[in-house]
Every structure is written in structure tokens, then in C-alpha cells.
N, C-alpha and C positions, 0 to 999 in steps of 0.2 A: 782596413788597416789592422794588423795582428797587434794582438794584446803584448806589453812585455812580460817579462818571464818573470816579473813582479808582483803585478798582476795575476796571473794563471799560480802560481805562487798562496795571493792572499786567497783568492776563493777557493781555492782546494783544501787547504785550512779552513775557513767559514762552512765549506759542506761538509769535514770532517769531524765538524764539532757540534755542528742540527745535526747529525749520523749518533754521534756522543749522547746530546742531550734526548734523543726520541729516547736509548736506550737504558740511561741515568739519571736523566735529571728529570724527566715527562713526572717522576713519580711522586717528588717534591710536590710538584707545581700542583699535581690532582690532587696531594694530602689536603693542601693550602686551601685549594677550594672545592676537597667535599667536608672540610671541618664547620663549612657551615649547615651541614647533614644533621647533626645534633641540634639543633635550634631552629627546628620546625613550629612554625608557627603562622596561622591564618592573621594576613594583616590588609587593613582597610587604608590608603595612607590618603590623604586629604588635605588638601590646599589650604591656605589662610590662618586662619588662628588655633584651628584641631590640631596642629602637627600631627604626627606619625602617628598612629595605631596602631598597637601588638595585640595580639593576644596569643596565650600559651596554646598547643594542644592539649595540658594537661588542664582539669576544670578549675576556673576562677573559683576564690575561699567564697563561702556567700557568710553574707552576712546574716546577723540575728534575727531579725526583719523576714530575711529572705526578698526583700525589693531593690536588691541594686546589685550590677552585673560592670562593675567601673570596666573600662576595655583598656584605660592607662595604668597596666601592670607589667611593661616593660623592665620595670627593678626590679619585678617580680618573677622572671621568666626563670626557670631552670632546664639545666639538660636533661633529655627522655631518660639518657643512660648513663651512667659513673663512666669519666672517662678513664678511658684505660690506658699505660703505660706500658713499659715495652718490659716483654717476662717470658717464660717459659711456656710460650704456648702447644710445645708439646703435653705440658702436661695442664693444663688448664681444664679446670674441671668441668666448667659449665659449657665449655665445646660440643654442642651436640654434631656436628658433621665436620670436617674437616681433611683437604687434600692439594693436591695438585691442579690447578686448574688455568686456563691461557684467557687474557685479557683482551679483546679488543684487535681479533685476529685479520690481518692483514697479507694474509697469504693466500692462494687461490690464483682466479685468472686475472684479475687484476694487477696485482701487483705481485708476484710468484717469488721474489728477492726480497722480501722481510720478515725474516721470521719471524713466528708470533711470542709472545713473554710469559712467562711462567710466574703463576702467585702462588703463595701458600695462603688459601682460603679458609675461614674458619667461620662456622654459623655458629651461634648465638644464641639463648633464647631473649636477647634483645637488636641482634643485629648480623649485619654480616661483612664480617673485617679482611682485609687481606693484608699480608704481610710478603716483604725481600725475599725472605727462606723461611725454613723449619727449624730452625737453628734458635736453641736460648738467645734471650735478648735481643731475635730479630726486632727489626725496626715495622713497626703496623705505617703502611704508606694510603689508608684508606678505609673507611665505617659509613656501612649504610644502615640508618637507622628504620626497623621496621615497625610497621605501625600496621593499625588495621585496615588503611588506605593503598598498604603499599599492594603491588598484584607482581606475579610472575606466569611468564609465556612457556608453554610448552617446548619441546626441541620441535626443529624446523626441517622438513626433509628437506625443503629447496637447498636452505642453506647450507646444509648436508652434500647436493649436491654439485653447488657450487665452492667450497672451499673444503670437504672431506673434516668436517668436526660438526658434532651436533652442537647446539646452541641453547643456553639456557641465559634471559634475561629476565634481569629482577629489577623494575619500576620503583623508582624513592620519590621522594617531595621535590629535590632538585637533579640530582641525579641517577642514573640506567646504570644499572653491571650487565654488560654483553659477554657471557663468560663460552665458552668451548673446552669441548672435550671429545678427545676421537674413539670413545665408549659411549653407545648410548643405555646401557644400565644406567653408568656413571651419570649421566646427565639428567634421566629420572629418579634417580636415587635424590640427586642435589635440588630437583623442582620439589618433591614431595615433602621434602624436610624444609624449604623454604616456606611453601604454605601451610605445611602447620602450625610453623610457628604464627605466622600471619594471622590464620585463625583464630590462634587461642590469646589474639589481644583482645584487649578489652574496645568497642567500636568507638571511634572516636566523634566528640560532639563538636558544632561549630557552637562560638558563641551564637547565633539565631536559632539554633535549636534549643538552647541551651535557655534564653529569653522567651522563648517559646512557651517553655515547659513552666519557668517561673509566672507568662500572663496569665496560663491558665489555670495555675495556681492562687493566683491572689485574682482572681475576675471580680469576686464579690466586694472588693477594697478600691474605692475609686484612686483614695490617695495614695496606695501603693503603687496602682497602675501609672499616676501619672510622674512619681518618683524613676519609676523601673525607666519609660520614654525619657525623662530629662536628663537622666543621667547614661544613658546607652545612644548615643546618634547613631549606630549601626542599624536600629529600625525605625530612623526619621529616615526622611527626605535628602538625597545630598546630589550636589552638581559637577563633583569629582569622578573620576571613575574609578570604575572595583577591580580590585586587583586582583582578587581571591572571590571564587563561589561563595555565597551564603550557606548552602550545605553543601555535607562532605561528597567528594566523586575519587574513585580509585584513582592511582597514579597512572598514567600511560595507560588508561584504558581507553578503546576505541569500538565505540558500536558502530559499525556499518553493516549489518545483518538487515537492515531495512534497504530494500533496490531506492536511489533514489541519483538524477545527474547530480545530484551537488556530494562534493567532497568535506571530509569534516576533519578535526584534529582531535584532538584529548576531550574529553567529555568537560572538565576543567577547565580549559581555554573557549571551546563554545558556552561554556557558558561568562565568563567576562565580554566577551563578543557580544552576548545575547545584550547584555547592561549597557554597553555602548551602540546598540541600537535603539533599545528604548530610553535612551538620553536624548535620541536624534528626535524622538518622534514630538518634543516638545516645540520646533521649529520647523515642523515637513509642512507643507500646504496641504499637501495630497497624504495623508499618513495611512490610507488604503494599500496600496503595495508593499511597506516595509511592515505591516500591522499584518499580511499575509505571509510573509517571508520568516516572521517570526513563531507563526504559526506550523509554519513548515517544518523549520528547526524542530520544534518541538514534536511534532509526528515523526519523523524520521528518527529521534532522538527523545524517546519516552521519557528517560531519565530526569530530564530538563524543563520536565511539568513542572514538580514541584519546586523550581529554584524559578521559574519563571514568573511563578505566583508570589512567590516570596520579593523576590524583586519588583513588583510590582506593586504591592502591601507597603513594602519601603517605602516605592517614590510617591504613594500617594497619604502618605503620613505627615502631618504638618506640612505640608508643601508652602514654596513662598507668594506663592497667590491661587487659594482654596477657587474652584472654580474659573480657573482662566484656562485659557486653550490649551498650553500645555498639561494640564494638570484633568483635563476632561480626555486627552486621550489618550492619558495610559487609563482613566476608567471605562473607556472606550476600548481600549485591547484586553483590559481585562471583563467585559462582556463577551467578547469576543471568546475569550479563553475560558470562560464558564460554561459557553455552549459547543465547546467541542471535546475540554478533558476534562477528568474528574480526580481531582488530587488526589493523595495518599491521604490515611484521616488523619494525622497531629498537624498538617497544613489545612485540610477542611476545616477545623476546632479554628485554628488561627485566624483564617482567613473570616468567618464566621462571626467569631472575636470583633475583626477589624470593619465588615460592612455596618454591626451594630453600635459600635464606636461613630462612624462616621453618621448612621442617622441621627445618631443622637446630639450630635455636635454641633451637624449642620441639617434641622429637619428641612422640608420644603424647597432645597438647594438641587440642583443638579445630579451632584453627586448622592446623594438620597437617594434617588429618582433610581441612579444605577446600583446603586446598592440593594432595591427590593426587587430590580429585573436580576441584578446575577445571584441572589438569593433563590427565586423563586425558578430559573435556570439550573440551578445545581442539584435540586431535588429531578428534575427529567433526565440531565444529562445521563449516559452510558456507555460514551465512547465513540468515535467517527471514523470513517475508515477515509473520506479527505477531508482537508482542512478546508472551512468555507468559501465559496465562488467572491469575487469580488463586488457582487449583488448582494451577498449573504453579508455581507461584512457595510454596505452602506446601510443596511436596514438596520442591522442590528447596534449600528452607531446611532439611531436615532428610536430606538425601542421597538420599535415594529416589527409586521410580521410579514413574509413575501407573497406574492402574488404568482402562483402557479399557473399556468397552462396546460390542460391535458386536452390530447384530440380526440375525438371520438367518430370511427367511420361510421357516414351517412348520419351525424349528427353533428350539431353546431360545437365548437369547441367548449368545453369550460372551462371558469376563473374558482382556482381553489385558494384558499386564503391557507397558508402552510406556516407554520416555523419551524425552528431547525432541531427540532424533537419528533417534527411528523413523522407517521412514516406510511409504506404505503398500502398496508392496509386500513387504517385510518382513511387515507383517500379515497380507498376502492369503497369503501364502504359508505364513506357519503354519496361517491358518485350513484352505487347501485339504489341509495336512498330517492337522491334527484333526480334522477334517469327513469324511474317507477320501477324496477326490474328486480323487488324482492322477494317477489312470488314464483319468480323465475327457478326453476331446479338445476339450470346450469349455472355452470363457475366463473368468472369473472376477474380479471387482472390486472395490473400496470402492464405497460411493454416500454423498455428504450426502444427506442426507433432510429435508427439511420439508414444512410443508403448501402454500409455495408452488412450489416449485421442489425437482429430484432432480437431480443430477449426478455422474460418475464422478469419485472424485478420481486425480487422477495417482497413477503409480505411485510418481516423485521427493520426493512431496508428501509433508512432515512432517505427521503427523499432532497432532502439540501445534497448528499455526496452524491444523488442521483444529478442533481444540476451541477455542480463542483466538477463531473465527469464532462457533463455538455460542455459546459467551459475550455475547459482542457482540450476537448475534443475539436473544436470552435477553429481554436491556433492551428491544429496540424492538419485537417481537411481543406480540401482547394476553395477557391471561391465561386465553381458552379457545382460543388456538393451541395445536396440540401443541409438543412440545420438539424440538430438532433431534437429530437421532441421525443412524449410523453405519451402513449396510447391507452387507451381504455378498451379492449377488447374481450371478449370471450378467450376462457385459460382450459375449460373442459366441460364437453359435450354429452353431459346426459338424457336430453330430452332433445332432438331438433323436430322430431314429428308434430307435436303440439305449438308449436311459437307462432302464436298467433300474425297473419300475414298485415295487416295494419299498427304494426307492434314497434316498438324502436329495438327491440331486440331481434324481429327479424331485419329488418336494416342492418342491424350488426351482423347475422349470421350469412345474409349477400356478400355484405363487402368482403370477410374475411370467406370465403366461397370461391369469391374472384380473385383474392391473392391466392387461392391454390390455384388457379387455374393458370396465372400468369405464370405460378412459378415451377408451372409443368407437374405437379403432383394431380392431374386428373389424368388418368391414362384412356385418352379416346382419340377418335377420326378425327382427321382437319377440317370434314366437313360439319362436325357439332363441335369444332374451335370457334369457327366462322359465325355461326347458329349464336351461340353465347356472346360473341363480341357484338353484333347483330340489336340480342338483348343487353347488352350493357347501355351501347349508344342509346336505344330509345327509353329505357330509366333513364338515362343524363339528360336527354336531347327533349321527348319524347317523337313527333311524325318525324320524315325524313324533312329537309331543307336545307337548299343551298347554302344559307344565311346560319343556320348552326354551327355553333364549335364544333370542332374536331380536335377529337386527344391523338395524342402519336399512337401511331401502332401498338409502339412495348405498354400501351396503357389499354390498351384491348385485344390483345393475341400474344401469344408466347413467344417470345425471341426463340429461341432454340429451335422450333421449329421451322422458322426460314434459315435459319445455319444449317441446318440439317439438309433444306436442299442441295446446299452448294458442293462443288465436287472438293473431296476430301484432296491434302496436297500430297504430291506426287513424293515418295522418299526416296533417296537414292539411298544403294547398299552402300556400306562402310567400306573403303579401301583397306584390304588386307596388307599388301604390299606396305614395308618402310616407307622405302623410297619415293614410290607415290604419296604416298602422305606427306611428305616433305614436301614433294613440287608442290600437289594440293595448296600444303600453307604460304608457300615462297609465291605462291601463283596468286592467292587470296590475299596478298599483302599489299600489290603493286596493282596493275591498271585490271588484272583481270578480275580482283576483288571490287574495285568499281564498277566495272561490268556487272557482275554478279548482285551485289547493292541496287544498280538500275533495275536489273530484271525481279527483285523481289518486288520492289517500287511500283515497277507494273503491274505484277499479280495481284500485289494488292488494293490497287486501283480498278484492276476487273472484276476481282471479288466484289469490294464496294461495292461497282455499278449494279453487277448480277441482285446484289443484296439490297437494291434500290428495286430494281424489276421485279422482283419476287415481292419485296414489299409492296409495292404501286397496285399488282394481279392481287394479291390479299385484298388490298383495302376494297379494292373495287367492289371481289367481291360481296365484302363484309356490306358494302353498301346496298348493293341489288338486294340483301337477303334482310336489310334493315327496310328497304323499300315496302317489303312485301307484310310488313308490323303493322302497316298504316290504320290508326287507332284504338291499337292497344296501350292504355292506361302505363302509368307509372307501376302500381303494385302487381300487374298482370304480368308486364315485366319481370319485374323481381321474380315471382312466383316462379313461373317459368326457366328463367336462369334457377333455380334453384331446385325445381325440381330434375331438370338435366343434371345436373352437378350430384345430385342424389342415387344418380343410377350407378353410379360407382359403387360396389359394397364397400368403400374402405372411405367413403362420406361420416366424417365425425372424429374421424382419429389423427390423430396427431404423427406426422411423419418424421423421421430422422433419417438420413445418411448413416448409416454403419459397413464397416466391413466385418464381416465371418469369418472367426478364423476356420480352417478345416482342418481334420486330424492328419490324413496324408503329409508325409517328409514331402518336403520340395514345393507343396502345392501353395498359391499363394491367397489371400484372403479373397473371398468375394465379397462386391458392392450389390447392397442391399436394401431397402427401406425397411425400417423397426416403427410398426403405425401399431399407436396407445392408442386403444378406445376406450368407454365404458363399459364393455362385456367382454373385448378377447384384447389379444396380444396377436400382432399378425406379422409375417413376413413378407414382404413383396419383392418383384425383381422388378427392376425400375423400368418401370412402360410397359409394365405388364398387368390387366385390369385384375386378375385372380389372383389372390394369394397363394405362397407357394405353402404356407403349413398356417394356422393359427390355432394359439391355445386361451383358453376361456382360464379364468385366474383363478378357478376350481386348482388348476392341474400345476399351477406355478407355484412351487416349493419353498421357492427364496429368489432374490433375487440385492443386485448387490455393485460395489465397484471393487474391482481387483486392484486395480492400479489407478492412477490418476486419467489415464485413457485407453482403459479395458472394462466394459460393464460386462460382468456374469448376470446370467439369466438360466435356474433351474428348471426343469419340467419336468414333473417327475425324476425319473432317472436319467435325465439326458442332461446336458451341461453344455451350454453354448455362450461362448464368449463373440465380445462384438467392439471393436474397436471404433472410438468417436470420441466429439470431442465435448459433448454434450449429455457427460456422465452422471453430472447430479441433475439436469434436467428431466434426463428420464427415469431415473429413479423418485423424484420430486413427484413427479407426475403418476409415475406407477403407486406411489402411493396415496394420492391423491385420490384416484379411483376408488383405489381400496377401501381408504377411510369411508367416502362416500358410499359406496357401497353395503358397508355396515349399519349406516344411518338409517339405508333404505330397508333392509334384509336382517331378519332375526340372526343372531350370531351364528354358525352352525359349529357342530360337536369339533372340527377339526377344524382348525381357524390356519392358514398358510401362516409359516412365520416369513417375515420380509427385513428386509435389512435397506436402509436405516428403518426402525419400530415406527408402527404408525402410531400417530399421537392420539390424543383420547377425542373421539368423533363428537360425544359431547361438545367438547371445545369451540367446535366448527361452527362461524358465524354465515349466517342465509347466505348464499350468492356467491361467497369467496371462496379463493383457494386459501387451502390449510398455509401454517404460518414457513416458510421457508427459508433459510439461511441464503447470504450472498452468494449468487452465482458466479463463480469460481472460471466456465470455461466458454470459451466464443463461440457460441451456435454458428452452423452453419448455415447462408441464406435456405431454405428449400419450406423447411416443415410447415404444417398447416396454421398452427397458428402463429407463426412469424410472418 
């Protein structure tokens, strides 16, 4: 049914006057409310009989005393700035910038039919006002007061190129000026003069800073101190929630510079967030997962250490029942939070402050109890690179310390008692204590271990963020991956000749013997493959018997070499023809692409089979050649695999994947093995027993990383770059030689320089590798001792 002409009538009138008001009246309405711009103020507001809480940004008078900080000075509040009335702002003298500038532009691809509106802008060295015109007596339709909170955004190319004006936004207490200008001088002209003004405030305090400074003031005066708490509830205990941070955070500032799935808002607002979860955590059952969550927050968002602490200090200040559940576990997240950040110092004095308060309040209480674990935690702490495992977090609720797992090939696991300061050199070095292996001249290590990847972990590296990683890793591996674990291995090989064959350290130097062998870094016949798996089974087995275990193949022969038998697959040339390509995909879509899908189906069911039969002819073998052991010992065994494995000259070094670059235009890198020993530096072509060049560490000049995945390697006068992905590994290690090497050999007159510097060989504890930073890049499976 058609509208009458009534009707069609009244709304063409009502859209002609939302048309009216976007373009005359919008600017009333914004004066209206950004007049509440001027009366910034951090306010706490509280249920029941506190009423409202103000407090000014400018600092409460203090009294004679100096012990009272009253927060009910709401009669008291004044404006940051004199308000202005309507003048001559052309000539206004304390103008420091002022021009033409568009508001809140609306033009672009979106909406291309509005144009955008034009202020006369005027900075301040208190604010920043716009006005109607430039005209005496214009009318000011808006004041954004700045402070040393306020922040401003560079210009925006996006933005730029999505609406043809640069952008310059300047952040206030309530509200954003999104200003544009189709100059971008102009628009760096106008950020620069913004932030200095911003600058050269004076920084603003919260009242909790402010109380702060007063406790540690009067520490020595019980009676002032309990003055300053009964009269400030801002640092009691409250069941309200915060409406405002306890310290300051810039306006519309956003750090997401840290990679993380979770999205954040204002540093401001995560943190009122933050206080309305540790509210929750006084009724959780389970307060493990939001006691981690919180933790989070605050790794991704550095900033929020120090408010998180502070909030925390609050809620456990007079609380309404000292010691009841809610009230042990915020002293429970705050153990938590002692062993992974370490505050700023005027909140470590506070906080400090506040645990000796609390013993003395309540000695032999619970809270005590946590008060000299997170005391005696903040002297270790140093910083975490993750926040605790959800194991890390049930011990440390109960004061305790965790129970580590490290495995040890050819040796029974061991139970390390850890906490979450350890780290793993500390481990390694009980281990090489309890294991006997300090007499030993080789190095020794952690290793992560999984089924994709092995890597050393540094020697600095906490081991809780080494489990915090398992964890993680736990959720997104299938359920017939194995688990991540902890190894204890050999890190570098200076001595294998000597290692006594009754030794637990030759045990060690088998097993990892046999991970090269598996992982194809021994380059020899399939006939001494066979020979070595042979000696594996009867170490494990020892005679033959039908009745023994059997490990799968890939656990005594190298996969690669039965793929290797199989016939490579057939490629077809690429069709040059269009047109043909076309049918190709039209033909690939409908039934003939089914056809095509069956016939891969089948190849790869032959493949299997074949890959079945070659395995089956292996085993067999391996078995007749295991027959013919009959009575050779366990260690005989070993010996034997080890001395095989020894014929190799490049037995003891550490292998990596690299590609070479070469000088040749157009040529492309070749694949190569870079094998660290204790005397040279060699290159090999993979399946090749001889080295193609090796240099003895006489003749290496430097050595370095170019990039994040380029190691340089000088030699004398030669310069070879080597592409991988395991840049500080081998440089770790190159230096690790080095250093050792020093320990061994009087200094000589020309010492290589190396890059990173070796550290002082003094330093170097029996058995260990030198101290290492976090490893940075994901090994590839292959090298020797992975």
C-alpha cells in the first residue's frame, strides 16, 4: 500500500533536518559533552555507605602531619584550565599552533556524499580547542584538556589511502580528536606541537601513588600508618568494582606488540578487567585457570604488572575474613605473581611494606606463611619468558617445589626436585654430579625432545617455561604423538677415545651414535646399516630368540633408505597449450578427476605394499646377521656398534643442514652438512663419507650471523655464507669449542676474534656447556646431537 503524500511529506522533512542537525546542531551536542573534558578526575565509586569517590588529578593539600590523603574532596575539585570564553582568537597570544583542520571525516569509499567539516583549531599550552571560524568572537564548540596521560597517533598511510587525508588523533580522558588534513607536513607539523606540549606536563599521580609515597614516608610511625589506612579505603579491601586503574596508563594507548590469540583494548580498561577478575577468584572452585589467565594478561601486557600487584595489596588489606578462601587466593595469585614478574621498585618498597605488615599482624597464619615464600621469591625472580604450567601454579599454591623428569639414554630416568627459579644449568649440573660424569672432559646438556624437533636448551633457561612449553605443546599434538620430555645428553665431543666402555657415559655416547645413524648422518653401505642394527638388537635382546621383543624397523634402520629403494614418481611435462589446460581442469573437476583420485589411491597402495616388502627383506636380513652375535655380551655389543660408527671421520661433530650460497648470478644455493667438532670445521655433501673442504679454527677469522637466517663463516680470506635455521646454535656451539679449547691450550699470540665474544673460560663449570641465551630458531630434525 503506497504511503500518502502526507506521509512522504513528513519524512522528507525529518531527513531534512538529521541532514540540518549532522551539519549545525552535531556541534552543540559535542560541546555539551566534552565540557565534561575539564574535570578529569580518577574516581573509585562504591556501594553502600562510601558514596561516590572523586579525587582531583591535581595532588590532594596534605596536611601538617603528612598522614592523611581524605579521597572525599569532591567540593574541592577544580578545573585543569581557566575556562575560556568566546575572543579573538586570532590574536590570542598563548596560541601556540593554529589552523584549518576537518573533523571526523566521512568521505572516502564509504560514504563519498558527505563532506567533511571544517574547525578552526587552536593548541594551547593547556589544551586543544576548536572553534566555528576564525572570526572574532567565534563561538569555541569544544576543549580537549591535555595532560601528561593524554598520547597522539602518528598520520596513517592506510588511512591516507583510504579517504585521501592524513590523520592525526589526539587521545583525552573521555574523549579522541580524529582530525585530517590533505597535507601531510601539516599533519606532522600538528602531532609534533601536540606532543610537546604533552611532554612538558608535569606526570600525573594517582592517589595510590600518591599514598604510596606518604607509607613510605611515615614506615617508622605505626600511628600514622594506621591513620593514613582508616582514612584512605582506596588501599583497604573493597567488594565494589574499580572503575579507574590505581596507576596512571596513557589515554588510548594499545600495546599489542607482543604476538598473542587474545585481543586487548586500552591498557585502562584491561586493567578494570583485570579487578573484576580477581573479584571472581574469591568464589572460583577451580581458581587454577583464571589465576593463569591473569597471568597471561600480564605477559602480553607488561605494563599491568605493576597495577596488578597493586590490586592485589588492596584486596588483601583488611579483608572481611583474614584467612578464608577467598582472601588465601589472591595471596595465592599473588605467589604466583612473585614468581614470574618483578615489579617496578616504588611498588617492590610497597609491596614489601605490605608482606611485613601482614606478618606482623597475623604471625603463624597462613597468610605469613605466604608472605615469607613471596618475599624470599622476589629476591630470585628475573623475569619469564611463559607464564606458569598449570602444575606450576597447583604447587606453588601450596608452597612447594615440582618434580621434574629428565631422561637419560641407556639410563634410568631421573626425579629433579625444581622450582620455578631453576634453571638448566643448575640441573645439568647435578645431573653430571649424580650420574659420576665430572671427570668427564666432554660437555653435557638438557635437550627438549619431541617427535618433531630436539634442541639444546640454554643453560640460563628456566626450566618451569621449559614445562609451560610441554604444556602448550600437549593441546596441539595428536594423541599418537609422543609427549615432550626433557633429555640429558652429550652437547660436545672432546674426548670419545677415552670413555671408558663400562661407563654410563659410554651408554650415552651409543645411544646418541644410534640417533645418527637413524637419522641418516652416517654415510655408509646397507650392508654395515644391517651390521649395526644386528648390534643394536643384541644390546637390547642380547642371543637371537623367537620369544624376544622386537622394535619396528624405524627403530633399528634408517627409513630413507628403504624410500630410496622405491621408484621415484613418474612427472608429467606441463601443458603449454591454454586451451589444454582448460580441458585438463574441466576434465579434473567431473568424473575424469575421480578417475584420476582412484589411480593416485592405487599407486599409493603399491608404494605401501613394495615399502612393506623391502621392509620384511631388511628385517630378515638384519636377523640372520643378528643370528650370527650368538654370545656376544651387552658391552661387546655396544663397543662394536661404536666402533663401526667411528669409521666415519666426521664421528663427533655436530651436523647441521645449511644451504651455500655461491657467487654465480642465477646459481642457486647448495645443500650441505656444516659438522662442528672439537678441532675443525668441515663441510660435507650429504651421503658423502669425505669432506668436501675442512678448516681447523686456527684459520677461522670470525664467524657470526648476518641475518636472522644467514650465518657468515670467515676463513681467512674467504667469506661463506650459509643459509639455516639454526643460527645461534651454531654459533653457540662454535663458540663453545673455542672457549674449551682455551681451557685446554695456552692462549696463542693471535687469538681469532669471534662473534658473539667468547665468555671468560674461567667461568666454565666441569662437564657443562658455557651459559647460553634462549634458542630463538627450530632445529632441524637431522644433526648429531638431536
Amino acid at each position: 500500500m503506497p504511503f500518502p503524500g502526507g506521509l512522504w511529506w513528513l519524512l522528507c522533512c525529518r531527513q531534512g533536518f538529521t541532514l540540518l542537525r549532522r551539519d549545525y546542531g552535531e556541534a552543540d551536542r559535542e560541546a555539551d559533552g566534552e565540557a565534561e573534558e575539564e574535570e578529569a578526575s580518577f574516581e573509585l565509586r562504591a556501594q553502600g555507605d562510601q558514596g561516590s569517590l572523586e579525587v582531583s588529578l591535581s595532588q590532594p593539600t596534605r596536611s601538617s602531619s603528612g598522614s592523611e590523603r581524605s579521597l572525599l574532596v569532591a567540593e574541592e575539585m577544580r578545573s585543569l584550565i581557566v575556562e575560556k570564553g568566546p575572543g579573538p582568537v586570532e590574536d590570542d597570544p598563548d596560541a601556540l599552533v593554529k589552523g584549518w583542520l576537518q573533523r571526523e571525516v566521512r568521505g572516502g569509499v564509504k560514504t563519498p556524499w558527505i563532506r567533511p567539516r571544517k574547525y578552526w583549531f587552536v593548541l594551547t599550552p593547556d589544551s586543544l580547542d576548536y572553534y566555528s571560524s576564525n572570526e572574532k568572537g567565534a563561538r569555541r564548540l569544544g576543549s580537549l584538556v591535555l595532560t601528561s596521560l593524554c598520547s597522539v597517533l602518528w598520520p596513517d598511510k592506510q588511512t591516507y589511502k583510504e579517504t585521501g587525508y592524513w590523520s592525526v588523533t589526539v587521545f583525552g580522558r573521555k574523549h579522541c580528536y580524529r582530525l585530517y588534513t590533505e597535507h601531510l607536513n601539516e599533519a606532522v607539523h600538528w602531532v609534533c606541537a601536540v606532543q610537546k606540549v604533552i611532554d612538558s606536563k608535569v606526570p600525573v599521580q594517582t592517589p595510590t601513588q600518591l599514598l604510596m609515597r606518604d607509607i613510605e614516608e611515615h614506615c617508622g610511625s605505626p600511628e600514622v600508618l594506621e591513620q593514613i589506612y582508616r582514612c584512605n579505603p582506596i588501599l583497604r579491601y573493597t567488594s565494589s568494582p574499580l572503575y579507574a586503574p590505581l596507576l596512571p596508563f596513557p589515554y588510548g594507548s594499545l600495546d599489542q606488540s607482543a604476538p598473542s590469540p587474545r585481543s586487548y583494548t586500552t591498557l585502562r580498561d584491561e586493567a578494570v578487567k583485570l579487578f573484576n577478575s580477581l573479584q571472581q577468584l574469591e568464589s572460583e572452585r577451580d581458581p587454577v585457570p583464571l589465576m593463569q589467565g591473569v597471568l597471561q594478561t600480564c605477559l602480553d601486557l607488561p605494563p599491568l604488572v605493576d597495577e596488578i600487584y597493586c590490586q592485589l595489596v588492596k584486596q588483601t588489606t583488611e579483608p572481611p575474613a583474614p584467612g578464608g578462601q577467598g582472601d588465601l587466593h589472591y595471596w595465592q595469585l599473588l605467589t604466583c605473581m612473585s614468581c614470574t614478574f618483578l615489579p617496578s621498585p616504588p611498588v617492590l618498597r610497597f609491596l614489601r611494606f605490605h608482606l611485613d605488615r601482614t606478618e606482623s599482624r597475623f604471625p603463624a597464619s597462613e597468610m605469613a606463611k605466604y608472605a615469607c615464600f613471596i618475599r624470599e621469591a622476589l629476591g630470585k625472580t628475573k623475569g619469564r619468558e611463559c607464564v606458569p604450567s598449570l602444575e606450576e601454579i597447583l604447587v606453588l599454591m601450596r608452597r612447594q617445589e615440582m618434580i621434574c623428569t629428565v631422561h637419560c639414554p641407556g639410563a634410568p630416568a631421573c626425579s629433579v626436585a625444581i622450582s620455578s627459579h631453576t634453571t638448566a644449568e643448575e640441573v645439568a649440573r647435578e645431573l653430571v654430579s649424580r650420574l659420576g660424569l665430572s671427570q668427564s672432559p666432554n660437555l653435557f646438556a638438557l635437550y627438549e625432545q619431541s617427535r618433531r624437533r630436539e634442541q639444546p636448551v640454554g643453560s640460563a633457561t628456566l626450566l618451569a617455561d621449559v614445562l609451560t612449553r610441554f604444556e602448550n605443546l600437549a593441546g596441539e599434538e595428536r594423541e599418537q604423538d609422543p609427549p615432550c620430555r626433557l633429555c640429558f645428553k652429550h652437547y660436545g665431543f672432546l674426548d670419545t677415545d677415552n670413555v671408558p666402555r663400562d661407563s654410563l657415559e659410554f651408554a650415552l655416547l651409543f645411544e646418541q651414535a644410534h640417533e645418527m645413524v637413524l637419522r641418516g648422518y652416517v654415510p655408509t653401505s646397507e650392508e654395515t646399516l644391517q651390521t649395526l642394527a644386528a648390534l643394536r638388537l643384541q644390546s637390547l635382546n642380547s642371543d637371537f630368540s623367537t620369544h624376544a621383543p622386537f622394535p619396528r624397523l624405524e627403530e633399528l634402520f634408517p627409513p630413507h633408505v628403504l624410500h630410496a629403494r622405491l621408484p621415484a614418481p613418474r612427472r608429467r611435462p606441463p601443458t603449454k597449450c591454454r586451451g589444454a589446460r582448460l580441458r585438463a581442469g574441466l576434465l579434473a573437476g567431473g568424473l575424469w578427476g575421480q578417475a584420476l583420485a582412484k589411480q593416485r589411491a592405487e599407486r599409493d597402495q603399491r608404494l605401501r605394499g613394495r615399502l612393506r616388502e623391502e621392509g620384511a627383506s631388511t628385517m630378515a636380513a638384519i636377523v640372520e646377521k643378528w643370528k650370527l652375535l650368538q654370545g656376544m655380551g651387552r658391552p661387546e655389543a655396544m663397543a662394536a656398534y661404536v666402533a663401526l660408527v667411528r669409521e666415519w671421520p666426521g664421528f663427533g661433530s655436530t651436523l647441521f643442514d645449511v644451504d651455500l650460497r655461491t657467487s654465480p648470478v642465477g646459481a642457486g644455493p647448495q645443500r650441505l652438512w656444516l659438522g662442528i667438532g672439537a678441532k675443525a670445521v668441515s663441510l660435507y655433501k650429504p651421503g658423502e663419507p669425505e669432506p668436501l673442504d675442512s678448516f681447523c679454527y686456527g684459520r677461522i677469522s670470525s664467524f657470526g650471523a648476518s641475518d636472522s637466517s644467514t650465518f657468515r663463516l670467515s676463513v681467512e680470506d674467504r667469506d661463506m655464507l650459509f643459509e639455516t635455521s639454526q643460527v645461534d646454535e651454531i654459533a653457540q656451539l662454535l663458540n663453545t669449542y673455542l672457549t674449551s679449547a682455551g681451557t685446554r691450550q695456552p692462549p696463542r699470540p693471535q687469538e681469532p676474534a669471534t662473534s658473539p665474544p667468547a665468555s671468560d673460560p674461567t667461568a666454565l663449570p666441569q662437564g657443562l656447556c658455557p651459559a647460553a641465551g634462549p634458542w630463538q630458531h627450530r632445529p632441524s630434525v637431522g644433526s648429531f646431537h638431536s
